[in-house]
N, C-alpha and C positions, 0 to 999 in steps of 0.2 A: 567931244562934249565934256568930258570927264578928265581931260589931260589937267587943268587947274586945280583938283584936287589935289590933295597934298595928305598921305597917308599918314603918316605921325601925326598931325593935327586931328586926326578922326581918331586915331586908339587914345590919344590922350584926353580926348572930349570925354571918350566911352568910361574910360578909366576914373577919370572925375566922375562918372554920372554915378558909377558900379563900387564906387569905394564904400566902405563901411561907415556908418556914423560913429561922431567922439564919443569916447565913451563917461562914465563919471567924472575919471580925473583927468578928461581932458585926453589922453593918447587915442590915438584913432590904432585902430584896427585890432589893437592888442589883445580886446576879448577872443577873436576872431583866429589870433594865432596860435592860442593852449586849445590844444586838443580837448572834445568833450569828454572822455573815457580819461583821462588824467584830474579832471575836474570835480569829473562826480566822484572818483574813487576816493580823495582824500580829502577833505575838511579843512577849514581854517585852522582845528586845533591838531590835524596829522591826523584823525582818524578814519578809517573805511564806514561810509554809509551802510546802511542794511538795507537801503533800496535804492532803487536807480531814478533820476529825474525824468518829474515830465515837462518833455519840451513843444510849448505852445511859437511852431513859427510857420511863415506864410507859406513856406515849401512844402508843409503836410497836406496840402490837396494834392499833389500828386502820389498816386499809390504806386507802389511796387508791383511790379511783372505777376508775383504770386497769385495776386487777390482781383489781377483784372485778365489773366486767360480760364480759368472758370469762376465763370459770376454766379451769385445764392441761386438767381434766376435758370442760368444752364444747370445747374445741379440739381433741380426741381424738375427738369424733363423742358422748360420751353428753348424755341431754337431761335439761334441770334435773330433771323432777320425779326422774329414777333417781339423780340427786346431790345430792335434798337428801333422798331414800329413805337414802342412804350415810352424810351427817350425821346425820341423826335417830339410826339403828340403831348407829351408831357410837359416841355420847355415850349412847345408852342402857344399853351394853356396860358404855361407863364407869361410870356412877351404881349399876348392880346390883353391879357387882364392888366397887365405893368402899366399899359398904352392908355387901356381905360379909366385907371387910376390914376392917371400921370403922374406916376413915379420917375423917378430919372433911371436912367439907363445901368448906372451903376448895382440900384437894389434888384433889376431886373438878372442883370449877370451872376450878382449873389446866388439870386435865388436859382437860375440853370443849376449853376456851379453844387449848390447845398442838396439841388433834385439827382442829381449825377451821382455825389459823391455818394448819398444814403442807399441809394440802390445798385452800388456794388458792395454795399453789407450785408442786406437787406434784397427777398425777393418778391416781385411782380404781382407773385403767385400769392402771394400770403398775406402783402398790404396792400391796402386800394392806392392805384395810383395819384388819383384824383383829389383822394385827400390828403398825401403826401405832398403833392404838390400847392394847395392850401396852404398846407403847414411850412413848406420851406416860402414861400411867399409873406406869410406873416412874420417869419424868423427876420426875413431877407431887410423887410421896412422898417425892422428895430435898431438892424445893427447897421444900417446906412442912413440913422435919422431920419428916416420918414415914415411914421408910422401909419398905418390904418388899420381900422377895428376889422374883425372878423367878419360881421355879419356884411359889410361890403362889399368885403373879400370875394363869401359866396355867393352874394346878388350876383357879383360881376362875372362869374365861372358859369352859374345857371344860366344866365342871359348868352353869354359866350356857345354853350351845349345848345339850349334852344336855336341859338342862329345856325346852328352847325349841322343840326338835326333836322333841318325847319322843320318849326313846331313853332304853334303859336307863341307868343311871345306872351308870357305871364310872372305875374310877381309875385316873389316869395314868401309863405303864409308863413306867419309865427305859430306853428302848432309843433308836436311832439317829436314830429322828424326834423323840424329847422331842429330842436335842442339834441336830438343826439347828435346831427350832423357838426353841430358847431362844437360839441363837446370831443367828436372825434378830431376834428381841427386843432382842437388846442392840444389832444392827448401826441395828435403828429407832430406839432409841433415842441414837447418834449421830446419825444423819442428821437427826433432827427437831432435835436442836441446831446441827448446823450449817446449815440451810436457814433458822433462825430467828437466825442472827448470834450464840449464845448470849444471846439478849434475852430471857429466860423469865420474869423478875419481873411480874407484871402488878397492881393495881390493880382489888379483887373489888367491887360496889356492895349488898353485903349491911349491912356497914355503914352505907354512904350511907343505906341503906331507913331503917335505925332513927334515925337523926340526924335525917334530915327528917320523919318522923314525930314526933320531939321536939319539933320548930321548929313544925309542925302542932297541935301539942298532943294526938296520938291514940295518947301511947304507952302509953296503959293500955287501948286499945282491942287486946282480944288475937286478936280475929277479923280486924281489919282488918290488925294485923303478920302474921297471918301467911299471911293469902290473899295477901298481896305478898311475904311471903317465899317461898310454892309459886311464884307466877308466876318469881320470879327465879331458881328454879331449874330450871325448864320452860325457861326462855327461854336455858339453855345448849346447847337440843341445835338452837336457832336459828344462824344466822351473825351475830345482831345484835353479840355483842359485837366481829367484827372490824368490824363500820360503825359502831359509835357509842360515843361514851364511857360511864364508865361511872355518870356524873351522868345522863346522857338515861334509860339503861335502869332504874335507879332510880326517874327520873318516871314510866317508860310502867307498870310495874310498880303503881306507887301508883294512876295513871289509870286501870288495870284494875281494882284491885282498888274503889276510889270510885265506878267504874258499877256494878260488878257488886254491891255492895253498897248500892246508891242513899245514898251519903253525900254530901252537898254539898262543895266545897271553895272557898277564895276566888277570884274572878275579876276584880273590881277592888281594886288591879292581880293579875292571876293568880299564880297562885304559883309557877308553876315559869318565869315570866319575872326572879324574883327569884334562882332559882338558876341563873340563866342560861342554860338551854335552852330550844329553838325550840320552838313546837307541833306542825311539822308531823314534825320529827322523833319525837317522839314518838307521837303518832297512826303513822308507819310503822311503828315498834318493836312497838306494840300491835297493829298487823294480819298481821305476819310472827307472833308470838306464838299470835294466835287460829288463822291457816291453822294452826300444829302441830295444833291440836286435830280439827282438822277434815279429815284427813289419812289415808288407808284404812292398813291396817296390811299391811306384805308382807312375802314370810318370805324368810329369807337365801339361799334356795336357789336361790329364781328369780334374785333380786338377782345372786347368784353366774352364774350360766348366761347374764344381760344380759355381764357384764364378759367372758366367757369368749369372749362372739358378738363383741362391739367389740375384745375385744385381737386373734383373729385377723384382722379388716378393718383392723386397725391395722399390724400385721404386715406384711402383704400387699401396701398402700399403700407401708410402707417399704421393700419389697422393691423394685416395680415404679420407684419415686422413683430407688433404689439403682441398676438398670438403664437406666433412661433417663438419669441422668447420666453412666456410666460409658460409652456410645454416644455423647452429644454430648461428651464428654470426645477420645473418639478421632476422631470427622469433627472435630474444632477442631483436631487438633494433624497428622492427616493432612497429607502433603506436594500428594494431590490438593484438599482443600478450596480451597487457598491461592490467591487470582490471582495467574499470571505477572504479572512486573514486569522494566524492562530489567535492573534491581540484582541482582534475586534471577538474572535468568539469567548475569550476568555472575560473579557468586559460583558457579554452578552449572559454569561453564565452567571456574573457577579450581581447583574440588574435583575435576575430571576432569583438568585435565593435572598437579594432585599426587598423584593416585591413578598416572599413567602415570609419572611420575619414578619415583615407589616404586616398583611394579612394575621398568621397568628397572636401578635400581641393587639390587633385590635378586639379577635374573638376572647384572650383572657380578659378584654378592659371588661366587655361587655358581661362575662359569664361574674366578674367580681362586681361588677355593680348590681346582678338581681338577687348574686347571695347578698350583698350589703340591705336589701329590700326588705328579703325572704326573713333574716335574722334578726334584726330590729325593728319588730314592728312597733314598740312602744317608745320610738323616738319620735316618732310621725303621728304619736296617740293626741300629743298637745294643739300639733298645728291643728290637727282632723279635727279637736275639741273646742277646739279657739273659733273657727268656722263656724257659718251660720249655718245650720242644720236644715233642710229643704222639707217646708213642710208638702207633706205628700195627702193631708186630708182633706183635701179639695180636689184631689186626683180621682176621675171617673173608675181608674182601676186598681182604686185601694179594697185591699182585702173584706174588711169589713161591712162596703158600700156596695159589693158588688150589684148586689141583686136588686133593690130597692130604687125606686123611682125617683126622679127630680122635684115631683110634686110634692112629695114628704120632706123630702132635705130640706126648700126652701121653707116650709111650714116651721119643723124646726129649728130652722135659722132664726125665721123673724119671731119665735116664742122667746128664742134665749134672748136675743135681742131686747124685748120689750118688758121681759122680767129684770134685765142687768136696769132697764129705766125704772123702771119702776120702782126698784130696792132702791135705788140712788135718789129717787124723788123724795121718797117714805123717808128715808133720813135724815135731809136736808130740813122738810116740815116739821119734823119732830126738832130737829136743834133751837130752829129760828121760832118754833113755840115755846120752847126750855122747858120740855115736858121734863130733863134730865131734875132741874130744880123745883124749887117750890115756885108755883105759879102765885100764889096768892101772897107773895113778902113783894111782887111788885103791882099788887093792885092796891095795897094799903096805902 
């Protein structure tokens, strides 16, 4: 079946397909052939940068070995199988709501891909997953042109959990939890951008399927495009696309669907050694792929009640961490932890006879401010005389009042009272008579 192929016409397809684009001035490849570490070291004008570039390209979805054999989630206490329960159920969320929304297939892939990559930064334990996945779906419809609002978003996850939970089926009331809930939506969908550097472009191998299938010669074979096309959308709610490019997963995808179809493919020379992937990568791809299928189904509830039991051991941990450091914090800085030393008692001796100077010249401040008091009293005669003097003859225990009744006082009060009127009246009368002149020079 395969004898009319002709091997050089396949790596040279490949090789056109995998070349590099021209660059500004036209030379293909040449970006591509100065090393990055010569580039960023030295400047147009010869000089060394002070910092290193950041490089936004489609290969940064795949993460290094480091950061995907302990994930935030295993370091928090949960065990793979309840974190790859959380992937699974999470891209699941995604692809029903995608379908619901009819988004294309594309923003749906995004959005696995952006759900994946945040929660090997990011643990289970510590963000809801539910609203994560909200937020990489809203990210997901911006950066593939197709947007929709939020509150859709959540219609379409609520209605999803109701079917999922049967539970009557009811619509979402605008009150005080839609607004935190959607405000957490938007807050994830920050944070899933900034944990990912805003590196969100990624590089889907849907295409790839069909390309190689061309090169294969199987593209009018519509059962075999498209059991690899289901496989490649299955294998989103895997973690392979942050492990492997997205050439590998293409291959495992075809590999899968070629057994399961018992189709022969070439193997001198192999064929996906011409598109340069390894076999055993691919062989893993296709056995993370099958365990999905083979995978019991559990409901969100329990799932939820695991994270509930681990966040408060997680709590708890931090609590107890928080106390123990805050104890060997204070015996480290204790003056009893410390060993005597002859320096430190010599400092100690220095601090005790400046503590006794203080003390003494504070008692002379004080002993020369009450002789300054004691010896002057007639500098303090002006202010004392300048001051209003408190009259004291209204006072129940003035010397003179003691004994005498209230009924007299006020007697005496209203006499002197009505004689101060009186004199004042008598005088006024006499002016305005002019008893002082001759009364009779103004009656003539």
């Amino acid at each position: 079946m395969f004898c009319n192929i002709n091997v050089s016409v396949i790596s040279d397809c490949i090789e056109l397909m995998m070349t590099a684009a021209p660059s500004a001035d036209g030379k293909k490849g040449e970006a591509a052939a100065k090393p990055d570490s010569a580039a960023a070291a030295v400047t147009n004008e010869g000089r060394p940068h002070k910092y290193g570039r950041v490089l936004l390209t489609i290969s940064n979805s795949v993460l290094p070995l480091e950061r995907l054999s302990p994930s935030p989630s295993a370091q928090d206490g949960m065990s793979q199988e309840t974190e790859l329960d959380f992937r699974n159920l999470g891209c699941s969320f995604i692809q029903t709501a995608g379908k619901l929304l009819r988004l294309p297939q594309v923003a749906m892939a995004t959005a696995c891909v952006l759900y994946q990559r945040f929660f090997y930064s990011k643990s289970f334990i510590r963000y809801n997953f539910e609203h994560y996945a909200m937020g990489c779906l809203t990210l997901a419809t911006k950066i593939e042109e197709a947007p929709r609002r939020p509150r859709d978003i959540i219609n379409v996850f609520t209605h999803i959990k109701q079917v999922r939970s049967s539970k009557p089926i009811k619509p979402v009331i605008l009150n005080p939890d839609y607004i935190r809930l959607k405000d957490s939506v938007i807050k994830a969908e920050r944070r899933v951008l900034k944990e990912l550097g805003f590196c969100v472009h990624m590089k889907h191998p849907h295409k790839l399927i069909v390309m190689y299938l061309q090169v294969l010669s199987f593209q009018d074979h519509q059962k075999f495009v498209q059991m690899s096309w289901n496989f490649m959308n299955d294998s989103l709610r895997t973690d392979c696309f942050v492990r492997y490019t997205p050439e590998t997963i293409a291959c495992a995808c075809i590999y899968l669907s070629a057994r399961k179809l018992n189709i022969p493919l070439p193997k001198k020379p192999a064929w996906f050694e011409l598109l340069g992937v390894e076999e055993d990568d691919i062989r893993d791809c296709c056995y993370r792929i099958i365990c999905l299928y083979q995978r019991k189904k559990v409901s969100q509830e329990e799932l939820e009640k695991e994270v509930d039991r681990l966040k408060t051991n997680y709590e708890n941990k931090k609590k107890e961490a928080k106390l123990q450091g805050s104890t060997l914090s204070t015996a480290v800085n204790s003056p009893a932890s410390q060993p005597p030393s002859p320096h430190r008692k010599d400092k100690k001796a220095e601090d005790r006879s400046r503590s006794r100077s203080r003390s003494v010249d504070r008692k002379k401040k004080k002993k020369y401010k009450k002789g300054d008091r004691s010896r002057s009293p007639s500098s303090d005669r002006g202010g004392r005389d300048r001051r209003k003097k408190r009259d004291w003859s209204n006072s129940p225990i003035h010397k003179s009042r003691k004994h005498r009744s209230r009924s007299r006082e006020r007697l005496s009060e209203s006499r002197s009272k009505h004689e101060y009127r009186s004199d004042r009246s008598g005088y006024s009368d006499k002016y305005r008579k002019g008893t002082g002149m001759d009364g009779g020079y103004y009656r003539r």
